[in-house]
C-alpha positions as CSV (number, residue, x, y, z in Angstrom):
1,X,-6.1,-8.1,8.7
2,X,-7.3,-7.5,12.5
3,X,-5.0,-10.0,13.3
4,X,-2.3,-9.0,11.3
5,X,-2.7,-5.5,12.9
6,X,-2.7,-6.6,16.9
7,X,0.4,-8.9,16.2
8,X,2.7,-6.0,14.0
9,X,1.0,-3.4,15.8
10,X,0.3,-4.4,18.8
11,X,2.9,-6.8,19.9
12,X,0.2,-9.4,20.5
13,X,0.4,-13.5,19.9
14,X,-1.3,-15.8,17.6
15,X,-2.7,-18.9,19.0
16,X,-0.4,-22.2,18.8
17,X,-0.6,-24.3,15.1
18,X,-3.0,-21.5,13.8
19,X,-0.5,-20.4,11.1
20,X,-0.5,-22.4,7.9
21,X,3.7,-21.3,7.8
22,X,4.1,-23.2,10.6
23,X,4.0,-26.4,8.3
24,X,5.6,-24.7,5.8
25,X,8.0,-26.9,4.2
26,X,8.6,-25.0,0.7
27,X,12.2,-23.5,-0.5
28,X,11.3,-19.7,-0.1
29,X,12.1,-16.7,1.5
30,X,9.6,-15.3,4.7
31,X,8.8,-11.1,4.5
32,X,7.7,-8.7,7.5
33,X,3.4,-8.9,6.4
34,X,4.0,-4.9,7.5
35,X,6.3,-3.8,5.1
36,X,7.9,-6.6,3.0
37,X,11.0,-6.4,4.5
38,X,13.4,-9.7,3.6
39,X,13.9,-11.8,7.5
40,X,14.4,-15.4,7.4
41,X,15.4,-17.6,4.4
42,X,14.2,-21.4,4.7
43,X,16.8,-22.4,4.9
44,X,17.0,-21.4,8.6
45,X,13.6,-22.7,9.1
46,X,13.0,-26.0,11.3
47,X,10.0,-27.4,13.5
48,X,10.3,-26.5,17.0
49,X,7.2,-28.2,18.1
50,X,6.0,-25.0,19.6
51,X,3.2,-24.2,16.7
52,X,4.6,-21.5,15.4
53,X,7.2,-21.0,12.4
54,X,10.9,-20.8,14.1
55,X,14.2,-20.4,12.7
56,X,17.8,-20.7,14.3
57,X,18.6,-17.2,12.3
58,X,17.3,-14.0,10.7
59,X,19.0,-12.6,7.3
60,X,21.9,-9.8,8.6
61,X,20.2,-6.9,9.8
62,X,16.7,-8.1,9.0
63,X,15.4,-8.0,13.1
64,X,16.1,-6.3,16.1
65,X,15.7,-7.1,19.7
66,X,13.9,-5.3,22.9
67,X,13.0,-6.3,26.0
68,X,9.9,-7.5,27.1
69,X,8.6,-8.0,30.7
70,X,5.3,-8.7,30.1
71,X,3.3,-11.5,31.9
72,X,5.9,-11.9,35.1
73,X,9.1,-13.0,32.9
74,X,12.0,-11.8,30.6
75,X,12.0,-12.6,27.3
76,X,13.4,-10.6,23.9
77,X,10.9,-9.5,21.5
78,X,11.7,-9.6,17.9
79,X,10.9,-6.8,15.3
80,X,11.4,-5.8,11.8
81,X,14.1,-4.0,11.2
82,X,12.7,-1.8,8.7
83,X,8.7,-0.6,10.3
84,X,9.3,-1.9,14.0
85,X,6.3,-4.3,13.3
86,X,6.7,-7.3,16.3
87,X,7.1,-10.8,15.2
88,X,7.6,-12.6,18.2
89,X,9.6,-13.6,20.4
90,X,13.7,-15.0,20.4
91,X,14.9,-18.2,22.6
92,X,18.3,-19.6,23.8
93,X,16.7,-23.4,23.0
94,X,17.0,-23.8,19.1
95,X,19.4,-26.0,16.9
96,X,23.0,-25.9,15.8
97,X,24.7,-23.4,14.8
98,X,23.0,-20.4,16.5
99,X,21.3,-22.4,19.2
100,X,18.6,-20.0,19.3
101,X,14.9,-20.4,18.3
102,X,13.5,-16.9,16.5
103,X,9.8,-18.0,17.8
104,X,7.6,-16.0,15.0
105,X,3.9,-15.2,14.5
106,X,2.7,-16.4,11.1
107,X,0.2,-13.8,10.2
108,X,3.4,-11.1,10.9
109,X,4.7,-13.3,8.0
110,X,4.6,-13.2,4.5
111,X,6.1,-16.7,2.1
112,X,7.6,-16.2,-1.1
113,X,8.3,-20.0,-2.9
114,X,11.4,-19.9,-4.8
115,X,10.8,-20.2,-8.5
């Protein structure tokens, strides 16, 4: 979708408690909407609060990190591993035992329920 698109492609942001993943509460697996790559099981998923789907860690090797400056702070941007799409955004303020709070957009998403 457009959306889809300025999100992977674009590095934009979805608006707050617009994704339907966000209240995702299924046993599943979440995919890059891009390419299908495997990220985040949920079992790593929890609700932040924020609006938008977290998790206190990806699957090994399924993200990488960059910086990103924009809008006057410092903040790590997420991306799949395997086509570079953006996801979102990565925090020090998540749960035990990462402490860390992967911040994703939804529609960069894709939800696979376990059978």
């Amino acid at each position: 979708t457009r959306e889809q698109y300025e999100v992977l492609r674009r590095e934009g942001t979805e608006r707050p408690y617009s994704s339907p993943l966000d209240k995702e509460h299924r046993t599943g697996a979440y995919a890059c909407a891009g390419c299908a790559h495997p990220l985040f099981s949920s079992s790593a998923k929890f609700d932040s609060g924020t609006g938008w789907p977290s998790f206190w860690k990806p699957l090994d090797g399924a993200v990488g990190t960059t910086t990103d400056r924009s809008f006057g702070m410092t903040r790590l941007a997420v991306h799949c591993a395997n086509c570079g799409g953006h996801l979102g955004h990565v925090f020090d303020d998540g749960p035990p035992p990462t402490g860390l709070r992967y911040c994703m957009n939804g529609v960069a998403l894709a939800f696979t329920p376990q059978a």
